[in-house]
Steps between C-alpha positions, in 0.01 A plus 500: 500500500374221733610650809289845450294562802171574524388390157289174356657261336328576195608895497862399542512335157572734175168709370340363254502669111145570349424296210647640168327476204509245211768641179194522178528174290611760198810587625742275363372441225450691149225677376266271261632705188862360545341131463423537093581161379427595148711606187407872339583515126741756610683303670516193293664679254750611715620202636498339095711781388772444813479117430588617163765710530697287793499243192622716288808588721540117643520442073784783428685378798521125397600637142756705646669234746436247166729759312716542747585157564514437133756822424721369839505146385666598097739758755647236616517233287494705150283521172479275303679472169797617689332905527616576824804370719304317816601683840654205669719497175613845511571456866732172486726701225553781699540308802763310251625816387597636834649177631749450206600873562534482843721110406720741269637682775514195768717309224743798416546519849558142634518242181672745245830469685583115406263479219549834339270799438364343166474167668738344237697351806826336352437606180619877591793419763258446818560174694113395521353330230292647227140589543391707211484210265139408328603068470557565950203694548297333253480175780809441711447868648132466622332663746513227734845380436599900552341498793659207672845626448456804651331360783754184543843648339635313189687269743210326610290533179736379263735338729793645380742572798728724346192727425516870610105543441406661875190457644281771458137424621436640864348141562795387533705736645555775151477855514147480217121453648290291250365862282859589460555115363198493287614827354831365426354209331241770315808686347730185406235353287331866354427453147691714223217620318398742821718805604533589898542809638849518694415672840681640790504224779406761799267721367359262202537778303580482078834547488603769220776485260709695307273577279241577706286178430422233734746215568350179356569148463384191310457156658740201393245222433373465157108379480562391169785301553501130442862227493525384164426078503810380466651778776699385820295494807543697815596270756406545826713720707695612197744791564640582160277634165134359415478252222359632131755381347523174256723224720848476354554209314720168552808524529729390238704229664771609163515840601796708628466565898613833596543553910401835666581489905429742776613412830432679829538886528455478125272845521824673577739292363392412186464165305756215526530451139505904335643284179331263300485380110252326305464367151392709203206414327430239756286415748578478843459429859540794780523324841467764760682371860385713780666437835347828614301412842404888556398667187311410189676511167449379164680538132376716177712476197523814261610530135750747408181777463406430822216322418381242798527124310113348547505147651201576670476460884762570710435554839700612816611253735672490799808224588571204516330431192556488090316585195521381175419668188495438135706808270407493143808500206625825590739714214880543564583799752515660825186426705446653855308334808385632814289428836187759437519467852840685538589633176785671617680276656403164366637482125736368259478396146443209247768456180316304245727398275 
């Protein structure tokens, strides 16, 4: 624009715009009828009855969440007087519940095979020793001590070389993650007074018998159960029967000894001794000699009804070891003894005479 030709310098810059107006001084502002700083009646009472009735709902709301709270807190923790079963309560038993189930079927299929399906071990012809005894599971078999033999073998734990408990625990190289143990330990110490429902292992499933019912089972531990005073102790690592018995009593240093002996291979072969007397109408000694290093055994006298003698305990025990035991005066006759560990094989007989 400064190089046009022929023009002032004033024409050559941009034309001026007439003066606009001024905006009126109303314009943003409202009329003087908004600006009514007073209260009508009308409205007074409007505003009283919404102050009202927002406390009226802020009041039914705090009762309500009061309730609430109340109703949840007795949910989970029960009535009182013992009206209602708290939630947490009813949750642990089922959890319980579904854990000694599930422990059925991981013990039928791993543990049952050495310690037997009823967990009586030795005491039915198994090689393992006996878990379904209340004196064992009343202490020895705790939780803890359970729990450290399946996760360390019974080598380790009870230092026993010669013992054929595997590892089982995946800590240490075992085919069972810790649920599978805790479930295990769940079903080996299940009370008696509760029944379990036997299920199928894949599906979970009731399994349904002849009869059309559900297949059940009972626990083996007995919440009542307490060792009489004077009963043997459980030691530690014990492998034979609980205690609950009365200890046998001195021996008579007078009294006939009579010598049972076993020696290896004895499971097949039989005792050493399948002949043995003993006074009538006396008491005597049994001495039980077992050279057996494989297999446990032990000795049970009959009458001639077949009637087991009581001399109270009278455990299984592997060789080289003996046991001693006190026989009350027993009449004349024929009397039978046998390993209840192999029945068939392991007998002979007793002439007291």
């Amino acid at each position: 624009m400064t190089d046009q030709t022929g023009r002032t310098p004033d024409e050559r810059l941009p034309a001026r715009r007439p003066p606009s107006e001024p905006a009126p001084v109303d314009r943003f502002t409202a009329p003087r009828t908004a600006h009514v700083n007073e209260l009508t009646p009308e409205r007074a009472a409007k505003i009283v009855e919404q102050s009202a009735s927002a406390r009226l709902v802020a009041l039914i709301a705090s009762l309500i969440v009061v309730l609430f709270t109340i109703a949840y807190y007795f949910y989970e923790v029960g009535l009182p007087l013992g009206l209602s079963e708290a939630r947490t309560d009813q949750q642990r038993d089922l959890q319980q519940v579904t854990a000694v189930e599930r422990g059925y079927n991981l013990f039928q299929a791993n543990c049952a095979r050495c310690h037997g399906p009823n967990g009586k071990g030795t005491g039915e012809g198994y090689s393992a020793p006996p878990l379904n005894d209340n004196a064992k599971l009343y202490v020895h078999l705790s939780p803890q001590y359970i729990a450290n033999v399946l996760r360390e073998g019974g080598r380790l734990v009870c230092g026993n070389a010669k013992s054929a408990m595997p590892i089982w625990s995946n800590e240490n190289g075992g085919p069972l993650n810790y649920i599978q143990i805790q479930n295990l330990i769940a079903f080996i110490r299940a009370p008696s007074n509760l029944e379990y429902v036997i299920r199928d292992p894949n599906t979970l499933e009731p399994e349904i018998g002849a009869d059309g019912k559900e297949k059940t089972f009972t626990g083996w531990r007995d919440p009542d159960f307490k060792p009489d005073a004077a009963a043997t102790a459980v030691p530690d690592c014990w492998s034979g029967a609980g205690g609950g018995v009365e200890p046998s009593p001195s021996l008579d240093p007078n009294a006939v000894t009579v010598t049972i002996s076993a020696s290896a291979g004895a499971d097949s072969a039989g005792f050493d001794t399948p002949e043995v007397t003993a006074p009538a109408d006396k008491a005597f000694v049994l001495v039980f000699d077992n050279e057996d290093p494989a297999a446990p055994h032990n000795v049970v006298v009959s009458d001639p009804g077949g009637s087991v003698v009581d001399i109270g305990e009278n455990p299984f025990f592997q060789g080289p070891a003996t046991r001693t035991y006190n026989y009350p005066a027993l009449s004349a006759g024929t009397y039978t003894f046998l390993c209840q560990v192999h029945p068939t094989t392991m007998t002979g007989t007793i002439k007291v005479e």
